[in-house]
C-alpha positions in Angstrom: 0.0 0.0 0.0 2.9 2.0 1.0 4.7 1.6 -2.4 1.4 2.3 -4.2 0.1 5.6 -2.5 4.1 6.0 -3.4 3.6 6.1 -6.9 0.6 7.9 -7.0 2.2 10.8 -5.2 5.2 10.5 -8.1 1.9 10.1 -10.6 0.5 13.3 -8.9 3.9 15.3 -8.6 4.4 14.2 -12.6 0.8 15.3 -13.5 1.1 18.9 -11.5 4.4 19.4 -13.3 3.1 18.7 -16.4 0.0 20.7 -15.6 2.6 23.6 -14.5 4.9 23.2 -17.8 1.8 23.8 -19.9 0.9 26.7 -17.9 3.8 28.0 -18.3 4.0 27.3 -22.4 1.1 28.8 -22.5 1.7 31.3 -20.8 5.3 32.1 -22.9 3.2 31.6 -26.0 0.7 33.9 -24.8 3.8 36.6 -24.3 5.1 35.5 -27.4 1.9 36.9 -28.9 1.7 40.0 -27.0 4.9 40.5 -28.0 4.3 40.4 -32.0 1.3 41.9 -31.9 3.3 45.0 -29.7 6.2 44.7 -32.4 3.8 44.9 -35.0 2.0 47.9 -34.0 5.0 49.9 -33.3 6.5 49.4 -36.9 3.0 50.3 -38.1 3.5 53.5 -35.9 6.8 53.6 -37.0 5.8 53.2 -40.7 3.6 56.4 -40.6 6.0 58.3 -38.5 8.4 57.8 -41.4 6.4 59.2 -43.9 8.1 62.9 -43.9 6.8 66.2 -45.6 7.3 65.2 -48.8 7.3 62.4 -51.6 9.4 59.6 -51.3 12.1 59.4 -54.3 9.6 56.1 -55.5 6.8 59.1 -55.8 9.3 61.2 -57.7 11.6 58.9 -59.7 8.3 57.1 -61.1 6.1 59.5 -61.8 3.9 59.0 -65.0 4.5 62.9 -65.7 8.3 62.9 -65.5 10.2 63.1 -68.2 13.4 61.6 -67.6 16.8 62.4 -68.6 19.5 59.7 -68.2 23.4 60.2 -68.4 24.7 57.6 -71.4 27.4 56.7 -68.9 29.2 57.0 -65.9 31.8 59.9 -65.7 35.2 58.3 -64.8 37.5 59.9 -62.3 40.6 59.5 -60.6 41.1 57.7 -58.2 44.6 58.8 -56.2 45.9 57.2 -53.4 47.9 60.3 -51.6 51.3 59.9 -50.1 53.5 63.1 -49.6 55.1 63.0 -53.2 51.6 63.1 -54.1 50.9 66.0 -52.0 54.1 67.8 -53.3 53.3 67.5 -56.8 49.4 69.3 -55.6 51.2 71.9 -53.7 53.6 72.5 -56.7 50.2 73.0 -58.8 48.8 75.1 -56.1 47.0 78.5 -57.3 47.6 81.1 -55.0 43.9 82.4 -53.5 45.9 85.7 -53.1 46.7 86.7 -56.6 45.7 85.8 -59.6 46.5 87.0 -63.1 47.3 90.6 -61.4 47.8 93.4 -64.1 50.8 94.8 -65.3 51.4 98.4 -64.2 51.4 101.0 -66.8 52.1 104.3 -65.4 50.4 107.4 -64.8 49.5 107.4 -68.7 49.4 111.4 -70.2 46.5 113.6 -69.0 44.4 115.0 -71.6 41.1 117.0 -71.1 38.0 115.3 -71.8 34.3 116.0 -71.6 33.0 116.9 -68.5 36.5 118.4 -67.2 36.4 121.3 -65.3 38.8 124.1 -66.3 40.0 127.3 -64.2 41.6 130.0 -67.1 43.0 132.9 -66.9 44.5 135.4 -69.3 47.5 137.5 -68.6 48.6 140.4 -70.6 51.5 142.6 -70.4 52.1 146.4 -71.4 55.3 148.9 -70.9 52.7 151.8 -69.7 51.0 149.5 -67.3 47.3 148.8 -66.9 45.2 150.7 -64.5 44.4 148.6 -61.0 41.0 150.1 -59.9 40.8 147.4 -56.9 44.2 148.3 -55.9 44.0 152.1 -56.9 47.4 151.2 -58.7 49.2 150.9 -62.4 50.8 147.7 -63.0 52.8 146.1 -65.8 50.5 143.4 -65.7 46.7 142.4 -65.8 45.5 139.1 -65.1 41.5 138.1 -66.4 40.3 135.3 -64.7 37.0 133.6 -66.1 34.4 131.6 -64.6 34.9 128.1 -64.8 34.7 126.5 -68.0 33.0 123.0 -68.2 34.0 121.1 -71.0 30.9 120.4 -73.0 29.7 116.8 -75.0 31.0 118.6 -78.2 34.4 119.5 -76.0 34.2 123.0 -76.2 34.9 125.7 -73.7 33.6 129.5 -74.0 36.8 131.6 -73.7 36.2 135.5 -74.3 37.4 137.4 -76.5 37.8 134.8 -78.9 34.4 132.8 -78.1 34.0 129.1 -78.6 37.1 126.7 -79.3 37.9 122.9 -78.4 39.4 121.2 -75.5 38.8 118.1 -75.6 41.9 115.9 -76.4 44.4 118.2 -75.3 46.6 118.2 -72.6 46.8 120.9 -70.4 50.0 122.4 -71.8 48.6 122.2 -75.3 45.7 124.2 -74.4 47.3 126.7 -72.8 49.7 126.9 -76.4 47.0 126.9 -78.4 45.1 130.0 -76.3 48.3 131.8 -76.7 48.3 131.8 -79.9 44.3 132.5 -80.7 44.2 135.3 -78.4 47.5 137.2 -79.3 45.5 138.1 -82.9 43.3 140.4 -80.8 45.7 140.5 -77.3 49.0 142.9 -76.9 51.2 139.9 -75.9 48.7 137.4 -73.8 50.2 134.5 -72.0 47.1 132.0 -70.6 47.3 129.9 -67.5 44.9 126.5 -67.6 44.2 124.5 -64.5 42.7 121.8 -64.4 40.5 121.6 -61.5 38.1 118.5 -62.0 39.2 115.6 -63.6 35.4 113.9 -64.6 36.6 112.2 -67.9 39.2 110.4 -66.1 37.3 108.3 -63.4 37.2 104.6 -62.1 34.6 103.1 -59.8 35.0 101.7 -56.5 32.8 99.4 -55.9 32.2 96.2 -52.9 32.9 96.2 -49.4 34.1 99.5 -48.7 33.1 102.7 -46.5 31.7 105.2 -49.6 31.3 103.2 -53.0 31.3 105.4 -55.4 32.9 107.2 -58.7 36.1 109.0 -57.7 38.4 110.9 -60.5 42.1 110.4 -61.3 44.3 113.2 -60.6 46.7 115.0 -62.8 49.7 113.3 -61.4 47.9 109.7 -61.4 45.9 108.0 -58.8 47.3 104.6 -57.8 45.0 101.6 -56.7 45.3 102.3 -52.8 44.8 105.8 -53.1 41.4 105.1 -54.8 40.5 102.7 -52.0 41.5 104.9 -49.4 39.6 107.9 -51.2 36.5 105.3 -51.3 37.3 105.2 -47.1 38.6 102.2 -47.2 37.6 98.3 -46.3 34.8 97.7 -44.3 36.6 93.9 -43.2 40.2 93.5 -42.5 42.6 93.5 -45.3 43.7 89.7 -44.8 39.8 88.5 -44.8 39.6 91.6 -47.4 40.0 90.5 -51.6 40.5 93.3 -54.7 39.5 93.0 -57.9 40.2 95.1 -60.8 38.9 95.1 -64.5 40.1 97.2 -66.9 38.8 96.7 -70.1 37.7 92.7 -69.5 41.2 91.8 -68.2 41.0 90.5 -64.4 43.5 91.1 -62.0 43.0 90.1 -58.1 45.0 90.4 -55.4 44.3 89.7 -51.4 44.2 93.7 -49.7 46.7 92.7 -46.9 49.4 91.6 -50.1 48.6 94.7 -51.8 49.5 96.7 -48.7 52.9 94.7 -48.3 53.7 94.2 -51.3 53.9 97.8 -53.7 54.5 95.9 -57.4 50.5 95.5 -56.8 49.8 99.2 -56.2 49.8 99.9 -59.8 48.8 103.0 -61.6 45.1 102.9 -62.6 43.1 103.8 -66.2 40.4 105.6 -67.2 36.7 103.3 -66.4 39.1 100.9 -64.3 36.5 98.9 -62.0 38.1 98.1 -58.1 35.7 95.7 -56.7 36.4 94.9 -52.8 35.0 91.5 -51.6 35.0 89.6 -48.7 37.8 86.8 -49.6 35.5 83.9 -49.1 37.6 80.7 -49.6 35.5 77.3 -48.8 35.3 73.7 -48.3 33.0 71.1 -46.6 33.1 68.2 -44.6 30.8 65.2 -45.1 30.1 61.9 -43.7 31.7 60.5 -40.4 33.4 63.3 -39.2 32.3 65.5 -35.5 29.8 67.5 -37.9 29.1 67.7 -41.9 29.0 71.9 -42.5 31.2 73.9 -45.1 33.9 76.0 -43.7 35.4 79.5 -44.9 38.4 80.1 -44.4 40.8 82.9 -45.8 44.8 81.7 -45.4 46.3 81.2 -48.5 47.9 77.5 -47.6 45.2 75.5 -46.1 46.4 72.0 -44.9 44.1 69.2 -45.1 45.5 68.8 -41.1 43.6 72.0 -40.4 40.8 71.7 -42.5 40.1 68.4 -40.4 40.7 69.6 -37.2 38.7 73.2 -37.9 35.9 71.0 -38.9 35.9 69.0 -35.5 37.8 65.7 -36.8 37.1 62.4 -37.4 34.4 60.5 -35.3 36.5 58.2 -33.3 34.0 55.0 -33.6 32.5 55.8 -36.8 34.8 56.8 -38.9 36.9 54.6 -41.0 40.1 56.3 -40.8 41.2 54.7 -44.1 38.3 56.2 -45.9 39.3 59.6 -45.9 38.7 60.3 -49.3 39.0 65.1 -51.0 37.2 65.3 -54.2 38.6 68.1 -56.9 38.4 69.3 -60.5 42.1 69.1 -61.6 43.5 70.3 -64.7 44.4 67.6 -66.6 48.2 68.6 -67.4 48.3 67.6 -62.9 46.4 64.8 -63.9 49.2 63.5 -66.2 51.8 64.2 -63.4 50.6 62.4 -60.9 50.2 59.2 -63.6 46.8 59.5 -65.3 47.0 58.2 -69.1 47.7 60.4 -71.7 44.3 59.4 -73.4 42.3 58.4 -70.8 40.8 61.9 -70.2 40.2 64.3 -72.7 39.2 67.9 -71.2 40.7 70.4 -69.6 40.0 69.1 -66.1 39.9 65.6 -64.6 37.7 64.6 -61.6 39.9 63.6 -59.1 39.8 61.8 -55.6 42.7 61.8 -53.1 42.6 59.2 -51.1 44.2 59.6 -47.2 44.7 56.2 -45.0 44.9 57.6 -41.6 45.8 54.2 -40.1 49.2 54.9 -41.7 51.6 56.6 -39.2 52.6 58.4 -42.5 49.8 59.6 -43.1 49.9 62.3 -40.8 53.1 63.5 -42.7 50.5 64.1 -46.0 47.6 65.5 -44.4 50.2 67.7 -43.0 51.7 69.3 -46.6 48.3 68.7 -48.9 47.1 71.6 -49.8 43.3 72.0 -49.5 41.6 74.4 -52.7 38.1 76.6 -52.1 35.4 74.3 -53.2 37.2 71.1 -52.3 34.9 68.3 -50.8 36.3 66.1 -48.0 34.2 63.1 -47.3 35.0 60.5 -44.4 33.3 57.3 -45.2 32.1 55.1 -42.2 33.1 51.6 -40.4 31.2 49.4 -41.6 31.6 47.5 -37.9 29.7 50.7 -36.8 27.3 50.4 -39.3 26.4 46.4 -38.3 26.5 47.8 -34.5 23.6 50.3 -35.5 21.9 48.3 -37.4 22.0 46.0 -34.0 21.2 48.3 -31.5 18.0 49.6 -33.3 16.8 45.7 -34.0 17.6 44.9 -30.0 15.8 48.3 -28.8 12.3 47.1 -29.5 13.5 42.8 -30.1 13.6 41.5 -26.7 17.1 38.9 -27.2 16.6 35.9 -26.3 18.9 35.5 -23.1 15.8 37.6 -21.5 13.6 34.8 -22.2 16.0 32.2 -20.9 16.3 34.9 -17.7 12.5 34.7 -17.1 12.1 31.3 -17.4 15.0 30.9 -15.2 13.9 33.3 -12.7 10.3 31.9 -12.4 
């Protein structure tokens, strides 16, 4: 009896563990479903959370109305892989930000009168039995006539009593005064003339840009030079080494930073009639994409940029993300550097190449390149990511809302 109320015990302990192992599978498949159905409704959520402000490219690219125009073929580029011979042969190619294609200094060039000039004349005349002073109450030997100021008219003629009407225009002032000599000794005793030239108007250049008082401002009889117009204009409204010039005279370009035009006097060249001096802001940039402390384009104005500074100014690499040998600086380079640094003599036809320089960080070296390359305005440097970071993230977003399946394992344990 003992053995068999035994065994029904072990029958009874078997059957309420059974009983509880069901329990509990239903009860797991029960969470199970809660589960799904709780996954399920937060990707629907998800879904319309995700559907922006906007059409999705699908909406756009396949559009029944768009008409679409497809490149024949990929554009090649090049594809460089930057060590410091590399980065010497750039640097050698470098084009100065400060100048470029400045002009060649002419000289003052000969002043002659021109329309719009504003003369001062006067008309001296000696006699042996003097002329009578009646301001002075006096006889003197000589009698100076001044006359009102003459404007040089759109025909370039000036009124000049006694002898009326003559022409001024393309004269210089010496010639003028000759020629009224001459004119007025037919009805003069022996007149001498004295022509000054008081306001330049037909020789004028414009000053234009960042300065105090843009404006029109005249060259003067013994020449105006390119700072004195700038000055006369009152000078940059930014500092001359975040401060760029510009002058065009006649469709030729020259440019030249302000701070190198102040140190440097070759560039302080003697300026032209209608010469334009345009004053800009010197606005060099680049930007930074992918896995670096923040994608943003940065200006900078030093002529020499190092692709070591550009990185650091733009926050550096992300230490995690970033995959340091995926540092890559796209540029347009013409293609006689493209042939120098090894491209085919036929592979690329125009006058630039697209280029990408790529930097391997992991290199000890490479700190030596980043250190001499030269970084261009316009220049796009893009740090690709780890693709161990990229697995991770992929990961971390499954697992936040995927309970893993040690939890279960915990639970189970646990109860």
């Amino acid at each position: 009896m003992l053995f068999f109320r035994q065994e029904n015990n072990e029958s009874s302990l078997t059957t309420m563990l059974l009983l509880k192992n069901s329990a509990n599978l239903g009860q797991k498949n029960e969470d199970n479903h809660v589960i799904k159905q709780l996954t399920g409704i937060f990707l629907c959520a998800t879904l319309v959370a995700c559907q922006g402000t906007g059409p999705r490219t699908r909406a756009i690219v396949e559009s029944p109305d768009a008409v679409v125009i497809s490149a024949e073929k990929q554009e090649p580029f090049l594809l460089i892989e930057t060590n410091r011979a590399v980065a010497d042969k750039v640097a050698a190619s470098h084009k100065s930000t400060k100048t470029t294609n400045f002009l060649v200094n002419e000289g003052a060039g000969p002043v002659v009168i021109g329309v719009g000039d504003v003369l001062d004349i006067a008309i001296v005349s000696t006699n042996a039995n003097g002329f009578i002073d009646f301001t002075q109450s006096s006889v003197s030997p000589v009698s100076s006539t001044p006359l009102p100021p003459q404007t040089v008219s759109s025909d370039g003629m000036v009124n000049v009593p006694p002898i009326g009407r003559v022409n001024a225009r393309g004269q210089s002032v010496q010639q003028f005064e000759s020629f009224l000599t001459r004119r007025l000794g037919e009805v003069l005793v022996e007149p001498s003339v004295i022509v000054n030239l008081t306001e330049r108007n037909s020789a004028q250049v414009n000053v234009l840009g960042d300065v105090t008082a843009p404006g029109r401002y005249p060259i003067t009889q013994d020449g105006r030079h390119l700072i004195d117009a700038i000055s006369a204009a009152g000078g940059p409204i930014n500092r001359p080494e975040d401060s760029q010039v510009t002058v065009d005279r006649k469709g030729k370009i020259g440019k030249v930073a302000a701070d190198r035009l102040l140190a440097n006097p070759r560039y302080n060249i003697h300026l032209q009639p209608n010469d334009v001096i345009t004053v800009t802001s010197a606005r060099n940039i680049f930007t930074v994409l992918g896995a670096s402390s923040e994608n943003q384009t940065v200006t900078f104005s030093k002529d020499k940029l190092t692709l070591a500074e550009a990185l650091g100014s733009a926050g550096g690499l992300q230490n995690r993300r970033a995959d340091k040998s995926g540092v890559f600086l796209f540029r347009e380079i013409p293609t006689r550097v493209a042939k120098t640094l090894g491209a085919g003599p036929d592979q690329f036809t125009g006058d630039t190449v697209p280029a990408v320089f790529q930097f391997d960080l992991a290199e000890p070296t490479s700190l030596f390149t980043v250190g001499k390359f030269i970084v261009e305005s316009g220049d796009i440097i893009y740090i690709s990511e780890s693709i161990t970071e990229e697995v991770n993230g992929a990961l971390s977003a499954f697992t936040a809302f995927v309970p893993a399946p040690v939890e279960y394992v915990r639970a189970e344990t646990i109860n």
